[in-house]
C-alpha positions in Angstrom: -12.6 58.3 -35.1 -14.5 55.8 -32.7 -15.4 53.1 -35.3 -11.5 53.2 -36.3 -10.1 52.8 -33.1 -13.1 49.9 -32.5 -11.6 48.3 -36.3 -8.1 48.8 -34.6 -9.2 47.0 -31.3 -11.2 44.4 -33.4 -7.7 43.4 -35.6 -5.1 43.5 -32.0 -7.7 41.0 -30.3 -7.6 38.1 -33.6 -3.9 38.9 -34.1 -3.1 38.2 -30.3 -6.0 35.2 -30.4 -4.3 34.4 -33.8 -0.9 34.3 -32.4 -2.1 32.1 -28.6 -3.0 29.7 -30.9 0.1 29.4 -32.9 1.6 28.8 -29.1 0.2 25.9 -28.7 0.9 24.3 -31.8 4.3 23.6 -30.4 5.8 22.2 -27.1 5.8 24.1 -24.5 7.6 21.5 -21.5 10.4 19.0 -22.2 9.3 15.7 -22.7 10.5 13.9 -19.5 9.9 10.7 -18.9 8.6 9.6 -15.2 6.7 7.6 -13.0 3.2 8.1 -11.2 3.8 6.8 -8.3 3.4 10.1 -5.6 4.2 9.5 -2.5 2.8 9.1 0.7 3.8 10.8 4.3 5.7 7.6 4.7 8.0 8.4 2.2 7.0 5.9 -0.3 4.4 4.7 -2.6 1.7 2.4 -1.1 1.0 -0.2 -3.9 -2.1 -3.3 -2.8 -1.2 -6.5 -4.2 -3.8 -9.3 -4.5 -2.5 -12.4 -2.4 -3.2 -15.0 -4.9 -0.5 -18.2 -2.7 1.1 -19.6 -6.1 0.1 -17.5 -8.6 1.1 -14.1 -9.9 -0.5 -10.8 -9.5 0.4 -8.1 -12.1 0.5 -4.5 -10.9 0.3 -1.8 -13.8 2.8 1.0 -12.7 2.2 3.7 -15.4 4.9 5.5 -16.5 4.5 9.0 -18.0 5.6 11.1 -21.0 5.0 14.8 -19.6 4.5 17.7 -22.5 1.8 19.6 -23.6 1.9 17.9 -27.0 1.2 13.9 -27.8 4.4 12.2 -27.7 5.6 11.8 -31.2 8.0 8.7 -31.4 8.7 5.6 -30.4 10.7 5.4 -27.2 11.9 2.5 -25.3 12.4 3.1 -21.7 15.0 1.4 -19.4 13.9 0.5 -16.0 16.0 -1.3 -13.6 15.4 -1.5 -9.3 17.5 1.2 -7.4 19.0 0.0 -3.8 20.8 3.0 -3.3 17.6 5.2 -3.1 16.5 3.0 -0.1 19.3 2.9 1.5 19.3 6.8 1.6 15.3 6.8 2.5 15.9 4.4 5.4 19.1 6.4 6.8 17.1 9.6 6.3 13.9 8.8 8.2 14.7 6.4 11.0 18.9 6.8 11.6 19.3 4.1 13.3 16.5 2.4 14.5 17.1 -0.3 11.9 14.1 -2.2 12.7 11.7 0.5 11.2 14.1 0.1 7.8 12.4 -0.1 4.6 13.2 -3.6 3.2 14.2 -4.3 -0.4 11.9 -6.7 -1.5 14.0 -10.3 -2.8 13.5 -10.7 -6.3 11.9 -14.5 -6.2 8.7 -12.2 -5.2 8.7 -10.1 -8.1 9.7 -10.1 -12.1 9.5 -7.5 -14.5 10.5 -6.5 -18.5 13.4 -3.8 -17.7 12.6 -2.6 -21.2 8.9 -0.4 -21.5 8.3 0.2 -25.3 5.5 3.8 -25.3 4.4 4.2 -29.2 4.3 7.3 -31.3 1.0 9.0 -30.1 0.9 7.8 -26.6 1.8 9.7 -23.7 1.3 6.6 -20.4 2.9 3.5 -20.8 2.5 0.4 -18.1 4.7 -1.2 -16.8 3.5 -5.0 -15.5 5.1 -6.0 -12.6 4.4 -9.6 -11.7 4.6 -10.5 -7.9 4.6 -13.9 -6.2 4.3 -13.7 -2.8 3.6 -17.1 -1.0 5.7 -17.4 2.0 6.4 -13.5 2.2 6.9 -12.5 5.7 5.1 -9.0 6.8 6.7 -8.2 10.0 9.5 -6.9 7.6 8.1 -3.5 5.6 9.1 -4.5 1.9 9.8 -1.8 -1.2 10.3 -2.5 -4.1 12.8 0.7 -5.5 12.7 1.4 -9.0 14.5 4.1 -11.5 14.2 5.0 -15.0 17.9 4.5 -16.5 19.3 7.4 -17.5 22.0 7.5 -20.7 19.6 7.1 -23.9 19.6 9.5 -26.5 15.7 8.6 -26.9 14.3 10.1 -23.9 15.3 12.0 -20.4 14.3 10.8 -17.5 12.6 13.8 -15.1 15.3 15.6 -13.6 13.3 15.5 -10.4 14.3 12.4 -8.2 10.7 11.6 -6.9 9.2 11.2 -10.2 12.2 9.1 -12.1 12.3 7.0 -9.4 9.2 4.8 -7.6 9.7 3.1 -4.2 6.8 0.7 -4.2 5.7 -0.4 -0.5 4.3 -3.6 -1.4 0.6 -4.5 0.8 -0.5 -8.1 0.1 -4.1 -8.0 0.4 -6.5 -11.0 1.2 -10.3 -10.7 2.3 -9.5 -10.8 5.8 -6.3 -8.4 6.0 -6.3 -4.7 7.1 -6.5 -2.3 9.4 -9.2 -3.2 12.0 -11.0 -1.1 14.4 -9.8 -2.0 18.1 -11.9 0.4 20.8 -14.1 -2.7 21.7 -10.9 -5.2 22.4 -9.5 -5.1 25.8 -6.0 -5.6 27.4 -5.1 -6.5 30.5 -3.1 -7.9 33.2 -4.3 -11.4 34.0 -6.2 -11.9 36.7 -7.0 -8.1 36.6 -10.1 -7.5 34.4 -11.3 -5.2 36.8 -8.6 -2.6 36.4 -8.3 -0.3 33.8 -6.7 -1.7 30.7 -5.2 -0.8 27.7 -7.0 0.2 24.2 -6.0 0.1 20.5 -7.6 2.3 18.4 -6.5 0.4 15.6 -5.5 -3.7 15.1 -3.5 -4.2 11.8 -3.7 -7.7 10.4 -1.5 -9.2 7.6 -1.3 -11.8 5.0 0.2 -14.8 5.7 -1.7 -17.4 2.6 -5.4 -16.5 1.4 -7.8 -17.3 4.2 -5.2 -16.9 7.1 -3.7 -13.2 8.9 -1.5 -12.1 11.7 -1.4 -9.7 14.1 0.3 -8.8 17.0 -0.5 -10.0 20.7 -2.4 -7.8 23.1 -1.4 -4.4 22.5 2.0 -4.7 20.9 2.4 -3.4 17.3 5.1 -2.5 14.9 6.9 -0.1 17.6 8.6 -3.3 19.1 11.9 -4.4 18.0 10.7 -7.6 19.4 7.7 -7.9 17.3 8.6 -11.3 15.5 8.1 -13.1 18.4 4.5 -12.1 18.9 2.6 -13.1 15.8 -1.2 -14.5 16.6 -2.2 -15.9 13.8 -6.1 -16.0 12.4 -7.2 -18.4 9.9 -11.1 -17.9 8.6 -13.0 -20.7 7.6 -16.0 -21.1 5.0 -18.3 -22.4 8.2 -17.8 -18.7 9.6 -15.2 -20.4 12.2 -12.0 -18.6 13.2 -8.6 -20.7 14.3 -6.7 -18.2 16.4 -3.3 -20.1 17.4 0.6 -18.9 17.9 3.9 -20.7 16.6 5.9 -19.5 19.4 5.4 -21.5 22.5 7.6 -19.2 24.7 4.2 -17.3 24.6 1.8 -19.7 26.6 -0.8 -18.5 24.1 -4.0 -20.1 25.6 -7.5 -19.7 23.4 -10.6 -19.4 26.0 -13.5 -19.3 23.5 -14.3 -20.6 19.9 -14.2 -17.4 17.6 -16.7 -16.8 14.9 -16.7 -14.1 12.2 -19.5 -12.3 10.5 -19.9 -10.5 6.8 -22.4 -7.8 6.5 -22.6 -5.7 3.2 -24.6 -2.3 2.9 -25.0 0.0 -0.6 -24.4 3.4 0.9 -27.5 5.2 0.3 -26.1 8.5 -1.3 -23.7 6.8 -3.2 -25.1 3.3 -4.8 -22.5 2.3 -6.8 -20.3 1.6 -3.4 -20.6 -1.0 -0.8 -19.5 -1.3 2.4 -18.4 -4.4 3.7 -17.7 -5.2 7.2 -16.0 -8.0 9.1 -16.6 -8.7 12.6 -14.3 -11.3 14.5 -16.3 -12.0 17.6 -15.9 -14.1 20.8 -12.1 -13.0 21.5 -10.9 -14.4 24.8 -7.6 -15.5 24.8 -4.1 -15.4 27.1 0.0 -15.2 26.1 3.0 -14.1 27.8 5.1 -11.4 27.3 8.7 -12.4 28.4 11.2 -9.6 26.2 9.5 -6.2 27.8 11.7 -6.8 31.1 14.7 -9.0 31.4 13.5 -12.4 33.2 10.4 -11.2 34.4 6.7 -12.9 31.9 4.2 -10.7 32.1 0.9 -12.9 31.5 -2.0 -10.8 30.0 -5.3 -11.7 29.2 -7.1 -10.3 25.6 -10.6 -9.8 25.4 -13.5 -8.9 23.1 -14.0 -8.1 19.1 -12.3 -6.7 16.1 -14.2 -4.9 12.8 -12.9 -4.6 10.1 -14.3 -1.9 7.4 -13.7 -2.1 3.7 -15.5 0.6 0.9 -15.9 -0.7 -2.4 -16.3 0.7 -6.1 -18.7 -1.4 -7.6 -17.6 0.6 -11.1 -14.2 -0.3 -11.0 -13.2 -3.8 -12.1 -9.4 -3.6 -10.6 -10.2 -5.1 -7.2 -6.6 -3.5 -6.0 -8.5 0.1 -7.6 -12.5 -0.9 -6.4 -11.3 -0.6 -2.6 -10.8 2.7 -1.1 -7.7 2.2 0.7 
């Protein structure tokens, strides 16, 4: 009686192997078809985008056949750029503080096929987006929105709004751009350097053409509706010289000191195949007016000390865009 119920227990366990297997012969999801662009607590999609002045930079977005199964036709996707998601993002997240607004980005900066052609037996498809960005103008947050048309009889688009549709915030990248580290640079009321003054933990810089940044004066950042107005500009040179200058002369920016900047790179020991490279802008000492925070009253401050800027590298990946660890 035992060895029949252990021939009994023997047969159940291969037919219910027998019949898992079967399963997964077949499909088991729909065949959507979406981006991979997840995103951020921003709301969007942070893309980096070499700054190369004239010429292009392709980004690879990869768009995505979900199933459990290889994809097993040809399919030609539609892709065109969706304003009307943006719209409802920007309205949604900042009402009407209009100056925080997401920004569609113009289309002389950008060019794409609308048309994606994924093969029989391929499950990612890329989609090369070419941007030209000389002249671009960072104090505006651009995105470029994108949606995978809907109407073909070939393929669905994912019935789920954040993966049919990407909203790419476009970041310009250039050696010297990024978030810098700002405990060691000082603010202060001119004339008091002795009082207690005011601390950034963080400076952001942004392209403006391939050796040059800007970033805002003193402690101002992207809060102030204002903020056009207070662009300091840093251009590096190859002699390890800075040029720190302003094109608004309502500012009576004044530069004290020459400025220098250093490279150091460092393999991390535990992990040898990154490197750490860090950028020090030294000897800053200059002076500007601020002449929008109060109505007819310049405030003069006086900006003092250095800037570091960290960057962590994949020496593995050949992408630079992918090598940095944003």
């Amino acid at each position: 009686m035992k060895k029949n119920y252990i021939k009994y227990l023997v047969l159940a366990l291969l037919f219910a192997n027998t019949s898992c297997n079967d399963e997964w012969k077949e499909e088991q999801y729909e065949n959507y078809i979406s981006f991979k662009a997840p995103l951020g607590n921003q709301g969007v999609s942070d893309i980096y985008v070499r700054y190369k002045d004239n010429q292009k930079t392709t980004f690879k977005l990869p768009v995505v056949v979900s199933g459990s199964t290889t994809n097993a036709q040809n399919i030609s996707v539609k892709i065109d750029v969706d304003r009307d998601t943006l719209d409802i993002l920007n309205y949604e997240r900042f009402q009407n503080r209009t100056d925080f607004y997401y920004r569609m980005l113009p289309s002389e900066y950008f060019s794409f096929n609308p048309t994606l052609d994924i093969k029989s037996g391929e499950n990612i498809g890329l989609l090369n987006i070419d941007f030209t960005l000389k002249n671009i103008n960072l104090v505006e947050k651009w995105v470029l929105p994108l949606t995978i048309v809907e109407g073909s009889s070939s393929y669905t688009p994912h019935p789920r709004k954040h993966y049919k549709k990407a909203l790419l915030r476009v970041n310009p990248f250039n050696n010297f751009s990024g978030t810098y580290g700002g405990t060691a640079l000082r603010t202060f009321m001119d004339g008091a350097e002795n009082e207690t003054s005011i601390v950034k933990s963080e400076v952001k810089a942004y392209v403006v053409d391939e050796n040059t940044v800007f970033f805002y004066a003193g402690a101002l950042d992207e809060e102030r509706q204002d903020r056009q107005n207070y662009k300091i500009y840093a251009r590096f040179n190859d002699s390890g010289g800075v040029e720190l200058y302003a094109d608004n002369p309502l500012l009576n920016f004044v530069v004290n000191k020459d400025l220098s900047y250093t490279v150091n790179e460092m393999i991390e020991p535990n992990y040898p195949y990154l490197l750490r490279r860090t950028i020090t802008i030294n000897n800053i000492d200059y002076n500007f007016t601020d002449y929008t925070m109060i109505p007819n009253i310049n405030i003069r401050y006086a900006v003092k000390g250095t800037l570091s800027l960290q960057r962590v590298l994949n020496t593995q990946i050949p992408d630079e865009d992918q090598a940095i660890q944003w």
